[in-house]
C-alpha positions as CSV (number, residue, x, y, z in Angstrom):
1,X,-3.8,16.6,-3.5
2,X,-4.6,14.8,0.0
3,X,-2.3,11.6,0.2
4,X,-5.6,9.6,0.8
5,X,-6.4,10.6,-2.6
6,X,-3.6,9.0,-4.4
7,X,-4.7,5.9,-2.8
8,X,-8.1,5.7,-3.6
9,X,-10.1,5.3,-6.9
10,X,-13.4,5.3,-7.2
11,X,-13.8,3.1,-10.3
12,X,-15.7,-0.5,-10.1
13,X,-14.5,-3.3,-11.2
14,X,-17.6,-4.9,-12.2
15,X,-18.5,-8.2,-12.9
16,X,-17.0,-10.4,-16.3
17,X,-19.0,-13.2,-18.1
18,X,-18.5,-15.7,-15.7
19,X,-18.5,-15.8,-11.7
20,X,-17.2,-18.5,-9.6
21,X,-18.6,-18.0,-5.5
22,X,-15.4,-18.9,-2.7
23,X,-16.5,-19.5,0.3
24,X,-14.0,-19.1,3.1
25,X,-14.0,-20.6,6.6
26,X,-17.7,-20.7,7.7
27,X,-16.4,-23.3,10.0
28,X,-18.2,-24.2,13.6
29,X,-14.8,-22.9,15.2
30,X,-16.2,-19.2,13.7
31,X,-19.7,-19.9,13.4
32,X,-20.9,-22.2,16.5
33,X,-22.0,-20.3,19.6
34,X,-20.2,-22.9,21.8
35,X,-17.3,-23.0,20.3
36,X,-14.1,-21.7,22.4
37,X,-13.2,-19.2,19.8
38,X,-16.0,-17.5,20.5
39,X,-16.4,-17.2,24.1
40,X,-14.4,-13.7,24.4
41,X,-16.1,-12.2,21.2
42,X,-18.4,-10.2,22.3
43,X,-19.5,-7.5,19.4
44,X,-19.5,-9.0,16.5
45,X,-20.3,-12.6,15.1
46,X,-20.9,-14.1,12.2
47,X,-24.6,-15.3,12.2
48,X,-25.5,-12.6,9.2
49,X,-22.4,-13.3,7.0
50,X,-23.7,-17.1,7.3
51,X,-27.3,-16.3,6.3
52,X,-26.7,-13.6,3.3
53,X,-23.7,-16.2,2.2
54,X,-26.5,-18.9,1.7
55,X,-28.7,-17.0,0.2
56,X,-25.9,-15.6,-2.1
57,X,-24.8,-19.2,-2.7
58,X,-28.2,-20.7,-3.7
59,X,-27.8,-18.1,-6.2
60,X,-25.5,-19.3,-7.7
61,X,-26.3,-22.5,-7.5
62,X,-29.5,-21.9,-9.7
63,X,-27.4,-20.0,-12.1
64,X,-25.2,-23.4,-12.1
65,X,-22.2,-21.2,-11.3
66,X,-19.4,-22.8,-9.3
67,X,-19.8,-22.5,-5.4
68,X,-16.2,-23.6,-4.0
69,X,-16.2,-24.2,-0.4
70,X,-12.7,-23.7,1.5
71,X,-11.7,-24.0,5.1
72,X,-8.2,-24.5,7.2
73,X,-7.0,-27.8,9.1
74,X,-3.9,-29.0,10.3
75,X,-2.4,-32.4,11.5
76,X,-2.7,-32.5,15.3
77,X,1.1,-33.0,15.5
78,X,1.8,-29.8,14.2
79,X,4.1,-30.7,11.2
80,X,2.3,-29.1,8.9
81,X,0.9,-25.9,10.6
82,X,2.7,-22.4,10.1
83,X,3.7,-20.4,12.3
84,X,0.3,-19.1,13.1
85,X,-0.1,-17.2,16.7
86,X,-3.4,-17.5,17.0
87,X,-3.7,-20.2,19.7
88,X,-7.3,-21.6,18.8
89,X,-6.5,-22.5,15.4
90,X,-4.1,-24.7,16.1
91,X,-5.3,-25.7,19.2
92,X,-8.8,-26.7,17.6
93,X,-8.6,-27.8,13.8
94,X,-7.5,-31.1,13.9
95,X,-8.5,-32.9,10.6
96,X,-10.8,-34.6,12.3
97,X,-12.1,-31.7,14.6
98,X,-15.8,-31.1,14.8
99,X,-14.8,-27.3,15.0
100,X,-13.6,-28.1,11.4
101,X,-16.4,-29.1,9.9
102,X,-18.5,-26.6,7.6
103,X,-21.5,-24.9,9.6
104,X,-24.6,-26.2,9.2
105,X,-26.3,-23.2,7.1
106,X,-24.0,-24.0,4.3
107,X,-23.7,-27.4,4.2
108,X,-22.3,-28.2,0.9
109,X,-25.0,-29.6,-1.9
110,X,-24.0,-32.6,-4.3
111,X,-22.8,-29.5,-6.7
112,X,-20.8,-27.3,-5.4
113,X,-16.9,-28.0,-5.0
114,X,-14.9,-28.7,-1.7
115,X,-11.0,-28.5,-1.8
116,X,-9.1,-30.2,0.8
117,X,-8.5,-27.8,4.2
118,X,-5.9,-25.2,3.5
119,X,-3.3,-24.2,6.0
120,X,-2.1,-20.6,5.2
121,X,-4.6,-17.6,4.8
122,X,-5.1,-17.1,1.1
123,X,-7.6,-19.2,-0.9
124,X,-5.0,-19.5,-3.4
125,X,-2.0,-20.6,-1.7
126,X,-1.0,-24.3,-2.3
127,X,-4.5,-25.4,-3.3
128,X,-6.3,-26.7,-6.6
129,X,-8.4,-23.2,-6.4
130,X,-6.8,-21.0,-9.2
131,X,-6.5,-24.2,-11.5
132,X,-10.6,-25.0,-10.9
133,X,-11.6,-21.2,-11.5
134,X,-9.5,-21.3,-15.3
135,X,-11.1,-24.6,-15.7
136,X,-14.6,-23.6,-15.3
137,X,-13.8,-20.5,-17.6
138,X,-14.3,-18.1,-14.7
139,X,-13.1,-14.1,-14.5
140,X,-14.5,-13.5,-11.9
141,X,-14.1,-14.4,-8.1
142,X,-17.1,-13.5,-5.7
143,X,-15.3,-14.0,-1.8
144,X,-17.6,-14.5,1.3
145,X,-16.6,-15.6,4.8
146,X,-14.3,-14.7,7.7
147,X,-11.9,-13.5,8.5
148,X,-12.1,-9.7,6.8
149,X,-8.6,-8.5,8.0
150,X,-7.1,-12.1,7.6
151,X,-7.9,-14.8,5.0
152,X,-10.5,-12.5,3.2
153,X,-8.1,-10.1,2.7
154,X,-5.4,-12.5,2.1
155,X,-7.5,-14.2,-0.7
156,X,-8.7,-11.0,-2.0
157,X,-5.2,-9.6,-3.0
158,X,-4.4,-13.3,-4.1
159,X,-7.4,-13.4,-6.8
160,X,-6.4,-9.5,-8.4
161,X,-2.8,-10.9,-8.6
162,X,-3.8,-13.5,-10.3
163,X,-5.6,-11.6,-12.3
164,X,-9.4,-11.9,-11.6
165,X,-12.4,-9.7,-11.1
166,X,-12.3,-9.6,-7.6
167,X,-16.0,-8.8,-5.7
168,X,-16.8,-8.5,-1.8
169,X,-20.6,-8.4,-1.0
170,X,-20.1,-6.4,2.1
171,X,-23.1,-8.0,4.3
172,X,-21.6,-12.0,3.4
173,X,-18.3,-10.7,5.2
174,X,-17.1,-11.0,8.8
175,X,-14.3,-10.4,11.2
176,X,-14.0,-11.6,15.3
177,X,-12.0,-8.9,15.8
178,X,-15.0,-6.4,15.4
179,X,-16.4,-4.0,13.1
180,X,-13.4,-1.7,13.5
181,X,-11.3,-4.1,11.7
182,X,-14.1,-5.1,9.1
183,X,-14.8,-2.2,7.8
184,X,-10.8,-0.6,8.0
185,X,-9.9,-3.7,5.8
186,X,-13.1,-3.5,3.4
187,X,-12.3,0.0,2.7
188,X,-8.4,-0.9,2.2
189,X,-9.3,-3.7,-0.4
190,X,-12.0,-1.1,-1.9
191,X,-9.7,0.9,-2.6
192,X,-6.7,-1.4,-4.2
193,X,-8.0,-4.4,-5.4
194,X,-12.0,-5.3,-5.3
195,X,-15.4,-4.2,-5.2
196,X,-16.7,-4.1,-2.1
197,X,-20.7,-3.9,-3.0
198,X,-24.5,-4.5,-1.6
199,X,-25.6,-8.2,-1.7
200,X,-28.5,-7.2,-3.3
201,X,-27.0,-5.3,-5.7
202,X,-24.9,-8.5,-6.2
203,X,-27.9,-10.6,-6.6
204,X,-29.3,-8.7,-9.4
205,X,-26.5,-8.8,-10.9
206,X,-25.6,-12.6,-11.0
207,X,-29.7,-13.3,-12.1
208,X,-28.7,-11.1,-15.2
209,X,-25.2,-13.3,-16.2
């Protein structure tokens, strides 16, 4: 047997009786086309992740599921940032940062849930979100947003050790490092931990819970 073999498995997942949508860093620092972040990205942007994401979301939404929005800030001081080496980051998401603020498209609705800015990569780490999915009764953990090798990922492996259903629509996904790196880190995930699936196949699904 090829050694890629051991390491994949073609099973699914699938869904459980109740989804809960996250939402990951569709922040202007990713999303706005003036924002510095984006000024040496020139392949791939986020515009489609934003769009399918608020379609998925108003899905959701009408299926009074929990849409949890989640996005990173530090204190301009620096006391409580990582040691992240991404210069932008740290350089641009001040609390107070416009470039921190949620992008337009998805502008939260009265509904939906908003934890307070994270400052690591996982979803998970050192927030309310694991104790609002149990809460709600959820099993399942539907992850949009950017980045696909860095807090998607990081999130992703975070929700199946925790023990959720873990689903990626593919076309509510992004990465600024290009579609290399997108699609390396979708098929790595797809193959350990999650579903990586069609947003409308998605869809159809959710209607049916």
């Amino acid at each position: 047997m090829a050694v890629e073999e051991h390491w994949t498995n073609k099973g699914e997942i699938g869904l459980g009786n109740k989804a809960a949508l996250v939402i990951i860093d569709l922040q202007k620092m990713f999303c706005d086309d003036s924002s510095p972040m984006l000024q040496n990205v020139t392949g791939f942007k986020l515009d489609k992740c934003v769009e399918n994401t608020a379609k998925l979301a108003q899905v959701f939404r009408d299926k009074k599921l929990p849409v949890i929005h989640t996005t990173l800030a530090w204190r301009k001081d620096g006391l409580d940032t990582p040691y992240w080496k991404v210069k932008h980051l740290t350089d641009m998401l001040g609390p107070d940062s416009e470039w921190a603020g949620i992008c337009d498209e998805l502008t939260p609705e009265e509904s939906d849930i908003v934890m307070a800015p994270r400052k690591v990569p996982s979803a998970f780490f050192g927030t309310e979100l694991k104790m609002v999915l149990i809460k709600n009764c959820c099993d399942t953990v539907v992850i949009t947003g950017a980045n696909t090798s860095g807090c998607i990922r990081a999130s992703t492996v975070e929700s199946f050790s925790h023990g959720f259903r873990t689903i990626l629509p593919e076309q509510c996904v992004g990465d600024l490092l290009g579609l290399d790196a997108h699609i390396q880190n979708l098929k790595d995930v797809h193959n350990r931990y999650a579903d990586v699936v069609e947003l409308d196949t998605l869809i159809d699904k959710i209607k049916a819970l």
